[in-house]
N, C-alpha and C positions, 0 to 999 in steps of 0.2 A: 553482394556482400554476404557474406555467413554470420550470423548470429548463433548462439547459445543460450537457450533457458535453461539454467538451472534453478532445481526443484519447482516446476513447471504447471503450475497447478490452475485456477480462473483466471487472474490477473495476467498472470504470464501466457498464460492459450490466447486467450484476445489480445497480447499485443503481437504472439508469433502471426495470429491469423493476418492482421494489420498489415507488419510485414512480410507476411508473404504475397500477399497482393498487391505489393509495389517493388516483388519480382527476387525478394530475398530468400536466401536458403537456411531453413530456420533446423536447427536441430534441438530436443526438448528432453531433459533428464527429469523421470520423476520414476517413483518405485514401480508403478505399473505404466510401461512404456505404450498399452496395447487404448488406453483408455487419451494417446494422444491425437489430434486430428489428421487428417489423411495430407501427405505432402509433407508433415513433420518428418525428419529424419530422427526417431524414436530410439535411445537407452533406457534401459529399466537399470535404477540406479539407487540403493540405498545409501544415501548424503554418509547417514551414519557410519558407514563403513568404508572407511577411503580405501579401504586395501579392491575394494568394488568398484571403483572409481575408474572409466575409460578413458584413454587420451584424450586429450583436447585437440581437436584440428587445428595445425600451426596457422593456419588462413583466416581464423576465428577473427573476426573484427569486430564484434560487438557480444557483451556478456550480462545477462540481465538474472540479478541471483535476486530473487524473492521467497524466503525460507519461510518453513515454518516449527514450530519447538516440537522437540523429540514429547514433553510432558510440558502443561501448563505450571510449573514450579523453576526456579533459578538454574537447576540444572539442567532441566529439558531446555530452557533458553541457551542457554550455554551450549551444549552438547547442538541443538538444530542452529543457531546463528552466529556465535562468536567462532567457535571449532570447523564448522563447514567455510565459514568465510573465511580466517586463517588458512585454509588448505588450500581452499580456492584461487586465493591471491599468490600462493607459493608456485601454483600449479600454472598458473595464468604467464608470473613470472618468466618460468623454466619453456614452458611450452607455445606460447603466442609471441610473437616478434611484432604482428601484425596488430595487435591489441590497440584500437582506438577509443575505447570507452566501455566501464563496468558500471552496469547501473546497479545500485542497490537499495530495495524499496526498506525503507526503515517506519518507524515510525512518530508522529509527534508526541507519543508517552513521555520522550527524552525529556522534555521542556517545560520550563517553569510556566509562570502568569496564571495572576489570581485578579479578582475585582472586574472581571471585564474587559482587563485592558488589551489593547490588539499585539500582538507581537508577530516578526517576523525570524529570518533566519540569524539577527544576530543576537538572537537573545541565547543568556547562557545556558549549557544545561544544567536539567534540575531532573533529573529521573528520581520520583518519588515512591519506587517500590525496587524492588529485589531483579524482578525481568525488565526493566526500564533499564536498569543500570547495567546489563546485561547487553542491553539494544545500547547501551549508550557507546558501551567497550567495543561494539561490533562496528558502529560507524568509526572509531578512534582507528583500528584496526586497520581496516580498508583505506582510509584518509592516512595512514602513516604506509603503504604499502610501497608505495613510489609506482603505483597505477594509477594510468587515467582514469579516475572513478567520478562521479556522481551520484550524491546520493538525493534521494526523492523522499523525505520524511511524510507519509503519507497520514491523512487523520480518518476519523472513523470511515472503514470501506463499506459501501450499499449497493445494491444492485441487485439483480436478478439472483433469489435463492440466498440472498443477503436482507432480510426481512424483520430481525429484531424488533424494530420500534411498531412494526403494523402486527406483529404477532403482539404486542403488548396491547392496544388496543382494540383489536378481534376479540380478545383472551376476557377484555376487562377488568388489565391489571395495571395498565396505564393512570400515571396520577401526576396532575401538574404538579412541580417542587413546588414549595413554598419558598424557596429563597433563590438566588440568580443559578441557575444552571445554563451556561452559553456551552452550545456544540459546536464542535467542527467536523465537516465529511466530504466526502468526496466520491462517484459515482466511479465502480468498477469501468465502465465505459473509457471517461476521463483519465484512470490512472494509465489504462494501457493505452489513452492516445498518449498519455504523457511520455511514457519511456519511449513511442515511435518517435517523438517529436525532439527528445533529447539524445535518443541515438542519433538523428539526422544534423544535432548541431555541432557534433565531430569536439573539434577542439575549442569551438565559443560555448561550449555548456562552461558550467558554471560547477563547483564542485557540491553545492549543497542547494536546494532546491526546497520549499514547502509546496505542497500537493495535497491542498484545499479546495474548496469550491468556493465563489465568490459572496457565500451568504450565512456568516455565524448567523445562529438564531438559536433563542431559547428554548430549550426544550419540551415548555409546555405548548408553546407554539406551533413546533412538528406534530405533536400530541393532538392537538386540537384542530391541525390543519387535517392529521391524516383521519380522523374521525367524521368530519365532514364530510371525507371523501369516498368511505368508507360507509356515511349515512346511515353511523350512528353515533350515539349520545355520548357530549363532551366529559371527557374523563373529568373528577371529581379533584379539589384541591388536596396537599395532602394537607394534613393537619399540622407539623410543626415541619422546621426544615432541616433537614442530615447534617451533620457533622460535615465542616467545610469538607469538598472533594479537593483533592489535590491541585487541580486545574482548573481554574475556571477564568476562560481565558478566551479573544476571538482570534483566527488566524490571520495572517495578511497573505495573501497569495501574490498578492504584485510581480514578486521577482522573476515569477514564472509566466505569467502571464506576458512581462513586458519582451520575454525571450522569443515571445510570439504564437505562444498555445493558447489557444479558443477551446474553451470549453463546450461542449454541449448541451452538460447541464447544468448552469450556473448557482442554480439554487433546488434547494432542498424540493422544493413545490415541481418543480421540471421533471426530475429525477422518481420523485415518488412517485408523481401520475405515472412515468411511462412503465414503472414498474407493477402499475396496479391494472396496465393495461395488457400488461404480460410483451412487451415489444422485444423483450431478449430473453435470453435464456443462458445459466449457469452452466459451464463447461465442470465437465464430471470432472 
């Protein structure tokens, strides 16, 4: 089977590597083609500039678009995800006959829930800023294309060279909230077994997917696990609590799960250790 990564970055190397070890021919678009792994069939490819843009192999059976924004504002969202996806889907169109499924990793920014409550894929969206709304119009896009798509709304990604919350508490600038702050994540591992494993479901995938790990938890609690772990001293409370976040909310992953993906690391505590143990490492 031929695959395509486009814009081709951690998430997508680990899942071409995936698939190419069960014998597919993986080909990987990203600006610097030379920084892809050995056996990728490599484009150096600027998304932003479609007149750049190479044929797509009519043979192409599977397409995994995982963008990322030209700038961190409404228009760099636009310009890296709604604009490359539009072209993509035109392109896919015109040039794939063969096309059996487009994964597109989005994200759960799209989506409302507050107070705790657990939500899954039929909750409505609620994208509460400006690039939300942006990701929101990019799944709308894709899902009206009249491609076999899937999309995998994935929530906070971690892993190797993905380190946020333990540089916070190294740094000692880690502070338990004082009012409910529930996470949701999901281990860069996990997400590219996920797209192996929804590429392999052909036509029983499903068109929308949440791609969580099995264990919202608070955030003072990662805080305070990873400090443990880390042997040293528990972050301090804060003193009052922030201005509701937009989200506060746990994820259900079920739907994905029941489609038959086993996670590896099912919770936050699994996933941190192995990262503290250095067992992977970030694809440049």
């Amino acid at each position: 089977m031929k695959v395509l990564l486009v814009s081709c970055g951690d998430v997508a190397t680990e899942a071409g590597l995936r698939l190419q070890q069960e014998g597919h021919r993986v080909t990987g678009w990203r600006r610097n083609s030379q920084k892809l792994p050995a056996g990728f069939t490599g484009h150096s490819v600027d998304l932003l500039d479609a007149a750049q843009w190479p044929s797509i192999d009519p043979q192409t059976e599977i397409v995994v678009l995982t963008p990322v924004p030209a700038t961190r504002d409404a228009d760099g969202y636009t310009r890296g995800y709604l604009q490359v996806a539009k072209e993509l889907a035109s392109r896919l169109t015109a040039q794939c006959p063969n096309l059996r499924r487009l994964i597109y990793i989005s994200s759960t920014a799209v989506m409302g829930g507050a107070n705790g409550e657990l939500v899954d894929e039929s909750a409505p969206l609620a994208p509460a800023s400006p690039t939300a709304q942006v990701l929101a119009h990019t799944e709308a896009a894709l899902a009206g294309s009249g491609l076999p798509v899937t999309i995998l709304r994935a929530s906070g990604i971690y892993g190797p060279g993905r380190t946020r919350l333990i540089d916070h508490v190294t740094a000692g600038a880690a502070q338990i909230p004082a009012g409910s702050h529930w996470t949701n994540r999901i281990h860069r591992d996990d997400l590219a077994a996920a797209i192996v494993h929804v590429a392999a479901l052909g036509e029983q995938a499903a068109g929308l997917y949440l791609a969580s790990d099995s264990t919202p938890a608070q955030l003072g609690e990662v805080y305070q696990f990873l400090a443990k772990e880390l042997g040293l001293p528990a972050p301090e409370e804060a003193g009052q609590a922030p201005a509701r976040r937009a989200a506060d909310r746990r994820l259900d992953n079920s739907k994905l799960l029941a489609s038959g993906l086993e996670l590896q690391y099912p919770g936050f505590a699994e996933g941190y250790r192995a990262i503290l143990a250095g067992t992977s490492t970030r694809h440049a």
